[in-house]
C-alpha positions in Angstrom: 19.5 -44.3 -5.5 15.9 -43.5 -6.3 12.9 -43.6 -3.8 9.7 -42.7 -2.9 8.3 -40.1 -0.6 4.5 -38.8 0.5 3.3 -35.4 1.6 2.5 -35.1 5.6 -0.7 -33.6 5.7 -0.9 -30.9 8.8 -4.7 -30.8 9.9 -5.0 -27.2 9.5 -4.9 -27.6 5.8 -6.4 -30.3 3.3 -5.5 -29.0 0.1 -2.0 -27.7 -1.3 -3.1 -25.3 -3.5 -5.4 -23.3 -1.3 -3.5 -20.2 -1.3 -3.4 -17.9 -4.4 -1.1 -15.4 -5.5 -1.8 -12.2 -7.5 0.5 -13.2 -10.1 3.1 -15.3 -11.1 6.0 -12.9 -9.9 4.2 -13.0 -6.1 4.7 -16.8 -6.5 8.4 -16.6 -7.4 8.8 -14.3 -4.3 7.8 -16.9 -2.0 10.4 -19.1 -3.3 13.0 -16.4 -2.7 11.6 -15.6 0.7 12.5 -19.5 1.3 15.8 -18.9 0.4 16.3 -15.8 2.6 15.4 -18.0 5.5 17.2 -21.3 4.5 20.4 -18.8 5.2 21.3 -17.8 1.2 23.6 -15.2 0.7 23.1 -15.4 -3.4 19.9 -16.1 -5.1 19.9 -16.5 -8.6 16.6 -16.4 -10.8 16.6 -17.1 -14.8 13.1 -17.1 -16.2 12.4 -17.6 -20.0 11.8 -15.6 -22.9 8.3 -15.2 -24.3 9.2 -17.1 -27.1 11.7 -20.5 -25.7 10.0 -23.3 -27.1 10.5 -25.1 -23.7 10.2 -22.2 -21.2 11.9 -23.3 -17.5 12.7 -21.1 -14.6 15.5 -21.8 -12.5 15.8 -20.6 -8.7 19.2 -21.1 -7.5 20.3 -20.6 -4.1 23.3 -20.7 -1.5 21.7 -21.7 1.5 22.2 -24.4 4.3 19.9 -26.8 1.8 18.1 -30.2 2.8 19.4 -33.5 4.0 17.0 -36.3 3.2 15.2 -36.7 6.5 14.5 -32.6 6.6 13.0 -32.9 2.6 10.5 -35.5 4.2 9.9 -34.6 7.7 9.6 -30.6 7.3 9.5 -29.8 3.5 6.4 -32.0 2.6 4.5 -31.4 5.7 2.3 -29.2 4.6 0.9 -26.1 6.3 3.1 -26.6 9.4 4.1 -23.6 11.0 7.9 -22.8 10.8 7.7 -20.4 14.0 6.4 -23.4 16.0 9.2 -26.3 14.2 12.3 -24.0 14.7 11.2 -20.6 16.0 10.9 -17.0 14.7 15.3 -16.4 13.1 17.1 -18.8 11.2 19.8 -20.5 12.3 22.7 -19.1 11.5 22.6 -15.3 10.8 19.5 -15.0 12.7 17.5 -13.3 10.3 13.5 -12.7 11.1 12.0 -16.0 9.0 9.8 -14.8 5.9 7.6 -17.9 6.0 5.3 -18.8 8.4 2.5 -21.5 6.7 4.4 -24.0 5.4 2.5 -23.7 1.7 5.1 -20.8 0.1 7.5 -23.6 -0.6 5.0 -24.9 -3.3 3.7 -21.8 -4.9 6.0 -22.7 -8.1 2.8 -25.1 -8.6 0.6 -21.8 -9.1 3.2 -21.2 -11.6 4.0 -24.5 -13.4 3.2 -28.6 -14.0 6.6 -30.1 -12.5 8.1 -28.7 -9.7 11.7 -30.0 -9.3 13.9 -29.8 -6.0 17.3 -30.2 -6.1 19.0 -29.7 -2.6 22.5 -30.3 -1.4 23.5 -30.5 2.5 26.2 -33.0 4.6 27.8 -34.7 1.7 24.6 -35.7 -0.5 22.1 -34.2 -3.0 18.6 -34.9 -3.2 16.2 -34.4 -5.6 12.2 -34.5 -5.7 10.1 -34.0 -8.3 6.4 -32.6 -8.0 3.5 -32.9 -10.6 0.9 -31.1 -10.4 -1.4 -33.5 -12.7 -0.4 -36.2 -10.5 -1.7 -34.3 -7.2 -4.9 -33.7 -9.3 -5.5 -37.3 -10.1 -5.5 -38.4 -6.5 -8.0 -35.4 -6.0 -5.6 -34.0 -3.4 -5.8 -36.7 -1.5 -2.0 -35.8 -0.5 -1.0 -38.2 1.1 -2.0 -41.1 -1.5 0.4 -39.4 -4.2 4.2 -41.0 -4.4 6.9 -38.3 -5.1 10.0 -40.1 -6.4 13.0 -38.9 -4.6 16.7 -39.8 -6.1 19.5 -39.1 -4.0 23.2 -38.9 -4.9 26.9 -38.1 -3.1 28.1 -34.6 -3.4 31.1 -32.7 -2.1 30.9 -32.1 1.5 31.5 -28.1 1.5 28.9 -28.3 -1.4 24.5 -26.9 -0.4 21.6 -24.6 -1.3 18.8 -25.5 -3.2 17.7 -25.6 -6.6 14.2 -24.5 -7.7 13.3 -26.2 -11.2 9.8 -25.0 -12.7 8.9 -26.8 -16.3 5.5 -26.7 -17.8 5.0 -23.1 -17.4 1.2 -22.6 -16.7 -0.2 -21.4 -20.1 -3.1 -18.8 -18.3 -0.4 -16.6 -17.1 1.8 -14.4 -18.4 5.0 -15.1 -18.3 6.5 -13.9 -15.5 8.4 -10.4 -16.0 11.8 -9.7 -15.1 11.0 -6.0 -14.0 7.6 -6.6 -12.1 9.5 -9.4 -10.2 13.0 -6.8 -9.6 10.4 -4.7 -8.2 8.8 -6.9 -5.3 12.1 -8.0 -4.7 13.4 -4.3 -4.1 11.4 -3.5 -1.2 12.1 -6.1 0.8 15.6 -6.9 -0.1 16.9 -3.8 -1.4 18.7 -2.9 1.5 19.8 -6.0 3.2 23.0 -6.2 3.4 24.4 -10.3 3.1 22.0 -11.0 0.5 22.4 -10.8 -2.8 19.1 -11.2 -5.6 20.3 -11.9 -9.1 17.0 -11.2 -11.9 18.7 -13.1 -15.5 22.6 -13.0 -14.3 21.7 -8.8 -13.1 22.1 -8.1 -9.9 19.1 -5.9 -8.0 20.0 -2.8 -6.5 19.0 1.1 -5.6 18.9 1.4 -9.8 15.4 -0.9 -9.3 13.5 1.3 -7.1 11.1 3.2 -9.4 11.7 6.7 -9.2 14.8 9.4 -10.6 18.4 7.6 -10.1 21.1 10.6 -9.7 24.5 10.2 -9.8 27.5 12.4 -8.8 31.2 12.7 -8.3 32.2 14.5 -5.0 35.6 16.7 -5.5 37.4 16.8 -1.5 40.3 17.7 -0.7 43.6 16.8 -0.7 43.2 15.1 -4.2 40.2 12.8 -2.5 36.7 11.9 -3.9 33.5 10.0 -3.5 30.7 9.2 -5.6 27.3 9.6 -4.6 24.5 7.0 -6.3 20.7 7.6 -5.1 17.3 7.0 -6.1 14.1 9.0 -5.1 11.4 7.0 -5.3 8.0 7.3 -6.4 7.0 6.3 -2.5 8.3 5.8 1.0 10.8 2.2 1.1 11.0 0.6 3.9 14.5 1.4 4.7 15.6 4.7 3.4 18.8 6.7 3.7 22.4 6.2 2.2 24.9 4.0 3.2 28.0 3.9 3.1 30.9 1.3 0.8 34.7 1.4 0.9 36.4 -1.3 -1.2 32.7 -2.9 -2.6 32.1 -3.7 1.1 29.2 -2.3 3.1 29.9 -0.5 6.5 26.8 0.5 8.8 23.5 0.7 8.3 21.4 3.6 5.8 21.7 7.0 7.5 19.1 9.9 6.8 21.4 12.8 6.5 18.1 15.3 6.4 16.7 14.0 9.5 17.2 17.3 11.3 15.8 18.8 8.0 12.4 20.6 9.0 11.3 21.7 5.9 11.5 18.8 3.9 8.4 16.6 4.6 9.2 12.8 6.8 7.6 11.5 3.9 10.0 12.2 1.7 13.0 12.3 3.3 11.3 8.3 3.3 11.6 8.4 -0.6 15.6 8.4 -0.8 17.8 5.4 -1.0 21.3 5.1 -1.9 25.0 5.0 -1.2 27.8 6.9 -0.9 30.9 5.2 -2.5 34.8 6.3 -1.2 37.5 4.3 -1.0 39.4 7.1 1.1 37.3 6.1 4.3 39.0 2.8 4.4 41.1 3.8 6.9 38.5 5.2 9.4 36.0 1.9 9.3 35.9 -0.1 12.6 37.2 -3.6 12.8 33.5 -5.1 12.6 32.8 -2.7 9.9 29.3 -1.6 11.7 30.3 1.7 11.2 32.9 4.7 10.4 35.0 6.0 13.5 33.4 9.4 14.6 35.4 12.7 14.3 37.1 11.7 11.4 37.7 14.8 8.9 37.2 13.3 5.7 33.5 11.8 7.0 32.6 15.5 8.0 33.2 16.8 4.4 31.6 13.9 2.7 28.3 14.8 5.1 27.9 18.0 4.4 28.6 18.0 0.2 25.8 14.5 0.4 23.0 17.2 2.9 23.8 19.8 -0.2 22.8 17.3 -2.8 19.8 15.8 -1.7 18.7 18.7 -0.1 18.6 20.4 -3.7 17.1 17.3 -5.0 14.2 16.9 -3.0 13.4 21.0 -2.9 13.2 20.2 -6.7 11.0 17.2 -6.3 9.0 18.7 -3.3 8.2 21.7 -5.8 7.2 19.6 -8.3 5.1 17.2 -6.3 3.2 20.5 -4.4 2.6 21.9 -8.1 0.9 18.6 -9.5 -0.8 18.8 -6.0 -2.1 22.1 -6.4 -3.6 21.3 -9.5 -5.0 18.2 -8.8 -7.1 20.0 -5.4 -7.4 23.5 -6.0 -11.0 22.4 -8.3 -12.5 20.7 -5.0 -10.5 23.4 -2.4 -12.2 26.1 -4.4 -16.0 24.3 -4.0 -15.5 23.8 -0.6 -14.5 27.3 0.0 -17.7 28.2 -1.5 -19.2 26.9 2.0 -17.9 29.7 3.8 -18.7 33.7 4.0 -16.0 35.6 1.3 -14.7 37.2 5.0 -13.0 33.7 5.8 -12.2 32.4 2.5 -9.0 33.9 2.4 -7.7 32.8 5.8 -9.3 29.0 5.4 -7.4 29.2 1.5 -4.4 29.7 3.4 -4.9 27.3 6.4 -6.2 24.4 3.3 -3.1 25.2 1.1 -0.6 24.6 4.6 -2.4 21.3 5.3 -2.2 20.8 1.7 1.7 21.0 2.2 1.8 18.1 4.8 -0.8 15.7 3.6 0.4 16.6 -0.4 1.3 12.9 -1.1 -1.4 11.1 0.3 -4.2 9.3 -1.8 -6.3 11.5 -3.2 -9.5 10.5 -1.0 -7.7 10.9 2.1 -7.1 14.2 0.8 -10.3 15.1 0.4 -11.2 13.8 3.9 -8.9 16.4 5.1 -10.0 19.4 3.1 -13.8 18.3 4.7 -12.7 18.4 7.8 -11.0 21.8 7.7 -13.6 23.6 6.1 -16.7 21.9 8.5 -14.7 23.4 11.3 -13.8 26.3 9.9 -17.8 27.3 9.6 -17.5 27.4 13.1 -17.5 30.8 15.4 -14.7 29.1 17.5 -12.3 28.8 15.1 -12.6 32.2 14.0 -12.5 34.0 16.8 -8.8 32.8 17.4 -8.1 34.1 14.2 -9.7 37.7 14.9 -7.4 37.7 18.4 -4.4 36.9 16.0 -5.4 40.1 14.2 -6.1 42.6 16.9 -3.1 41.4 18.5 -1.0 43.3 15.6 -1.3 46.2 17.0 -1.4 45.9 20.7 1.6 44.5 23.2 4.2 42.7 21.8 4.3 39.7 23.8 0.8 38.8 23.4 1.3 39.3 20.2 4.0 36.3 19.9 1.7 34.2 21.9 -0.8 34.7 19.4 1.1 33.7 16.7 2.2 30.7 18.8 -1.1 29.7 18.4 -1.4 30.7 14.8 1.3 28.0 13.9 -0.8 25.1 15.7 -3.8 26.2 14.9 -4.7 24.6 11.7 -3.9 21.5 12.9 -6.0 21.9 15.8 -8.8 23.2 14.0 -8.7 19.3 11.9 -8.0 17.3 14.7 -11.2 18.9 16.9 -13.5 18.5 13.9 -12.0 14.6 13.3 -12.9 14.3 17.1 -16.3 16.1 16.7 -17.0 13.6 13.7 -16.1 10.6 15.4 -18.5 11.3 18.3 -21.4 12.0 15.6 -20.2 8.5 13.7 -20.7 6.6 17.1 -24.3 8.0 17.4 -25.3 7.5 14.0 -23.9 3.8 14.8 -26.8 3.6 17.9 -29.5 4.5 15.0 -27.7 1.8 12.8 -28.2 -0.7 15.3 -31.7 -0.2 16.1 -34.7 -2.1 14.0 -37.0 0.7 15.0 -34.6 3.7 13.2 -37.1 4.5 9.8 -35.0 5.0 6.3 -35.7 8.8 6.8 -34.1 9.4 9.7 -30.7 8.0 8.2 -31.6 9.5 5.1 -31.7 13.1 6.8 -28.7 12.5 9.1 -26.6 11.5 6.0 -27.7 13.7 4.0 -26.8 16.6 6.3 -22.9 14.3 6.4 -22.4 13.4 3.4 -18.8 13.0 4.2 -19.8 9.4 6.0 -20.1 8.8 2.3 -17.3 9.9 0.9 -16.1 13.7 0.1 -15.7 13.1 -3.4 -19.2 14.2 -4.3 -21.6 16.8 -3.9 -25.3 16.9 -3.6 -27.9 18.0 -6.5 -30.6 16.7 -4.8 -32.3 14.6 -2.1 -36.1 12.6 -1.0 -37.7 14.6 -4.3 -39.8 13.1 -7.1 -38.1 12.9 -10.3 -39.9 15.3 -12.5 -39.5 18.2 -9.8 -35.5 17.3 -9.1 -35.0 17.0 -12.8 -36.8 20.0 -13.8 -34.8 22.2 -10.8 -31.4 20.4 -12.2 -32.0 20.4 -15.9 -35.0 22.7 -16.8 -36.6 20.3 -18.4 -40.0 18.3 -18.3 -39.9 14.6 -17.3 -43.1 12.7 -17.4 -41.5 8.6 -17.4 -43.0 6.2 -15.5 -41.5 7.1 -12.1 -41.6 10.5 -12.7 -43.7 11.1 -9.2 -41.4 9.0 -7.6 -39.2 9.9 -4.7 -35.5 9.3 -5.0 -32.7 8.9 -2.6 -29.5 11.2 -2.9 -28.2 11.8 -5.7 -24.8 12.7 -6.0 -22.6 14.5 -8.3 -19.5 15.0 -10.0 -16.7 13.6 -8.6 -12.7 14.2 -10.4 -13.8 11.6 -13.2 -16.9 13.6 -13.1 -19.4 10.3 -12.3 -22.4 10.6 -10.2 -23.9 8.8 -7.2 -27.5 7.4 -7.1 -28.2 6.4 -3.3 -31.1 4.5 -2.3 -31.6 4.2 1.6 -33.4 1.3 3.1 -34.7 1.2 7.1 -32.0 -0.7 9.1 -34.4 -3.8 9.5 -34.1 -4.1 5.9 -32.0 -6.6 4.3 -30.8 -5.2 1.0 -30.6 -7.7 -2.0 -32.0 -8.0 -5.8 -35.0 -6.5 -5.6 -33.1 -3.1 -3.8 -30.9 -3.0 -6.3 -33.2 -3.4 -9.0 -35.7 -0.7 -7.8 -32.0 1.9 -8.0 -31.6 0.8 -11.6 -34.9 2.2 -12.9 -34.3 4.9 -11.0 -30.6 5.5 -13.1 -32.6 4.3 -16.3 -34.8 7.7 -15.9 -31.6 9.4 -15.6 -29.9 8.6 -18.2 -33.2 9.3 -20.2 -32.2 13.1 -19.5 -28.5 13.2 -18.0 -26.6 12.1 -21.4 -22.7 11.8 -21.1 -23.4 11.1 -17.4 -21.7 7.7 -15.6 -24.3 7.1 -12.9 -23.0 4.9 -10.0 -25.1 3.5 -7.5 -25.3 2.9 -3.7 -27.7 0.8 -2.1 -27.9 1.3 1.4 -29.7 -0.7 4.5 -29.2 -2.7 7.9 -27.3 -5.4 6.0 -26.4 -7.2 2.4 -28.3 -9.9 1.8 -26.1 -13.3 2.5 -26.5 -14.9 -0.7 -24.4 -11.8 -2.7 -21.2 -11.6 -1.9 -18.7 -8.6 -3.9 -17.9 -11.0 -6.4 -21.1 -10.9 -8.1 -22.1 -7.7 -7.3 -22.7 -5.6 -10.7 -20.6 -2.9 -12.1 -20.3 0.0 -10.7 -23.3 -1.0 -8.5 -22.4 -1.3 -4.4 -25.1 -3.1 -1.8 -23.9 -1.7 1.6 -24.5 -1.9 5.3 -24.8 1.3 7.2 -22.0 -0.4 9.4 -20.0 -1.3 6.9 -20.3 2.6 6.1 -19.3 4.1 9.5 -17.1 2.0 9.8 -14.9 3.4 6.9 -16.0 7.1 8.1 -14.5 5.7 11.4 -10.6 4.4 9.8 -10.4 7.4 7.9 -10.4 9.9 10.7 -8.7 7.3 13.1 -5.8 7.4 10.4 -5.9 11.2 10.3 -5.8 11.8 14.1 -3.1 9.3 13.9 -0.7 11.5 11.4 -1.3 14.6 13.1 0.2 13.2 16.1 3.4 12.9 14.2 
């Protein structure tokens, strides 16, 4: 029986295509998200290979499917919120619903011409079919555009819903099997009743990207288990092992190092995997939600799985402080330089133990760190804690353990009372921001004396000097362009990929557009007249961007900026880092 249906357009949203996807595999993940919340228990996806002559991919589900009247009142209204139609869980396992905007359903139109919809649910099937060119035609005009719909009998016990996708869009790649496993894993690598299948192979632990270890566990009494795990290259959202006996899963992922303190949270984080015995079958409650306490066997199996990973991660954790070591010790040693020779060796110390607990985050957040430590480290404070630690060698014994009480909490101190002391200096440089009045030199001179507003990355060669005299003191050489009595900005240099940084400041009342930007670029064009094998970057700097550029056509490697905009990353960086120190 064939028919005819229309979208139903929601007024929060005119156009269906008005949300994009950063490729074709996030679009496929929205259709798998769907299927999660329809209820599915199996999902299976078959894409095409590079070279099918008629490329189709095929998302196949086990869900509670579509009877007619839910395909037109709920499917094709568009942009309607789920959580408002049938609240926040599905309706049968009660699982936390994936989609909320009511467009995920059609991102396979990001990824193909015809759209096809095949759903089975109380004794029928139903399928729609979406084109793309015809939504075009009617200039998305939605609800203009007929969408024949053909429905036929099915067996009763028989639903889920089919996802066809033909016409694969031509200015994509295809999509890849891995890249799309990937996504997948971290949201679905660890639930339990559902089940992703990537070309007829099923996603599991062996997806996360990282080292995959296996091992056979010898017990007693003739007994064994089998250990699979993965470390991964970062934290997943659910880490630990869990446990199966007979293919079936009992509990929920345990962290067997959680009373580990040595081994960094972070990447305790980084392990997933399962512990495989059949032996435990009969120790599993009825529910299977978990293994009866106090059984024997259990006990053993815990302490051979703490051995393992414990080993593991030591290895990893020695590896991943190595690369670290190498990777900072070229800006540790700089900023040591800051500091008399008579507190360089304590602050290497103290910047080497921070170093331990912040080893694995980004590299600028690193750097933020370091900054923080040594700037407070300058101070007398700081220092005279550290001579008390000293003197106290020799004198009672008891204040003596206080003092190293102290000792243990004191570099962590020492960086959260400077991130404190920074965010107080941030919220007055915000007052000069804010004012008209505040002249280019005065933010000029306060940044220039902070240069980690800007960044840490950097340091300064010079600052608010002509060009001939800063070139000459850099370079030793003569410089007699056109700007050579000109005054520059900052100017910045190397960073890791060893680039420099051309800053031009502007007075808060200043609007900063073209004509800022291309007074900077001379500037860098009598640089590189001198600096050769030098990649100049450039900041410009004032009260606001001008309206008409927006970052999509801003230049390479050139960055208009509000002082705001500035302080305002200053300000999320050391929020973040007051943040992990309380943990």
């Amino acid at each position: 029986m064939s028919k005819s249906a229309h979208f139903k357009i929601d007024p929060k949203l005119a156009e269906l295509l008005g949300e994009t996807y950063k490729s074709t595999e996030d679009a496929l993940k929205e259709l798998i998200d769907n299927s999660y919340d329809a209820d599915s228990e199996n999902v299976k996806i078959q894409l095409p290979e590079i070279l099918d002559s008629e490329p189709i991919i095929i998302i196949e589900d086990d869900g509670s499917g579509m009877k007619e009247n839910e395909l037109r009142t709920e499917y094709l209204k568009i942009a309607s919120s789920r959580f408002v139609r049938k609240g926040a869980t599905s309706y049968i396992k009660k699982r936390v619903v994936k989609g909320r905007k009511g467009i995920g359903k059609f991102s396979g139109l990001m990824v193909a011409e015809i759209m096809e919809v095949i759903t089975k649910a109380g004794g029928k099937e139903t399928h729609l079919t979406i084109i793309k060119s015809d939504l075009a035609k009617q200039k998305y005009d939605l609800d203009k555009v007929d969408l024949p719909i053909e429905i036929k009998d099915c067996a009763k016990e028989e639903h889920g819903t089919t996802i066809i996708l033909k016409g694969i869009n031509q200015n994509f790649y295809y999509p890849n099997a891995e890249k799309l496993k990937q996504i997948l894993i971290w949201d679905y690598g660890r639930v339990i009743d559902f089940s992703i299948y990537v070309n007829n192979e099923k996603i599991g632990i062996q997806d996360y990207q990282g080292t995959t270890i296996e091992k056979e566990l010898d017990l007693e009494d003739g007994k064994s288990a089998k250990i699979v795990y993965t470390i991964s290259n970062k934290p997943v959202k659910q880490p630990g092992l869990i446990y199966r006996v007979g293919d079936k899963i009992v509990g929920r992922p345990e962290n067997f190092l959680k009373d580990d303190e040595i081994i960094p949270d972070k990447l305790k984080k980084r392990i997933v995997g399962e512990i495989i015995c059949d032996d435990l079958d009969d120790f599993v409650t009825a529910d299977w939600s978990s293994l009866i306490e106090g059984n024997k066997l259990n006990e053993i199996i815990k302490e051979e799985v703490k051995t393992e990973l414990k080993s593991s991660l030591n290895d990893v954790y020695k590896t991943d402080m190595h690369l670290a070591r190498l990777r900072y010790n070229q800006r540790i040693n700089r900023e040591l330089q800051k500091l008399p020779e008579y507190k360089r060796e304590f602050a290497e110390k103290s910047l080497q133990r921070v170093l331990e607990k912040f080893y694995d985050e980004k590299e600028e957040k690193v750097f933020s760190i370091i900054s923080v430590m040594v700037d407070a480290l300058e101070k007398d404070h700081y220092w005279n804690v550290i001579q008390n630690i000293q003197s106290s060698r020799d004198g009672d014994i008891e204040k003596f353990a206080n003092a190293l009480s102290e000792f243990g909490f004191l570099e962590m101190s020492i960086v959260t009372n400077q991130a404190i002391n920074r965010l107080k200096f941030l919220d007055e440089l915000e007052i000069l921001a804010r004012n008209p009045k505040t002249l280019e030199e005065t933010m000029h001179k306060a940044l220039e004396n902070n240069l980690w507003v800007l960044g840490n990355e950097y340091s300064l060669i010079f600052s608010n000097r002509t060009l001939s005299t800063a070139i000459k003191d850099y370079l030793n050489i003569k410089f007699d362009g056109k700007r050579d009595n000109k005054r520059t900005a900052l100017f910045l240099g190397a960073n890791i990929l060893r680039e420099h940084l051309l800053i031009e400041f502007k007075r808060p009342s200043i609007s900063v557009g073209r004509d800022e930007e291309n007074q900077a670029l001379k500037y860098r064009d009598d640089l590189y007249s001198v600096i050769h094998n030098k990649f100049i970057n450039i900041m410009v700097i004032g009260g606001k961007v001008d309206s008409q550029i927006s970052s999509h056509n801003e230049r390479i490697n050139v960055k208009l900026l509000s002082y705001i905009e500035i302080i305002s990353n200053a300000r999320t960086q050391l929020n973040w880092l007051l943040e992990e120190l309380k943990k």
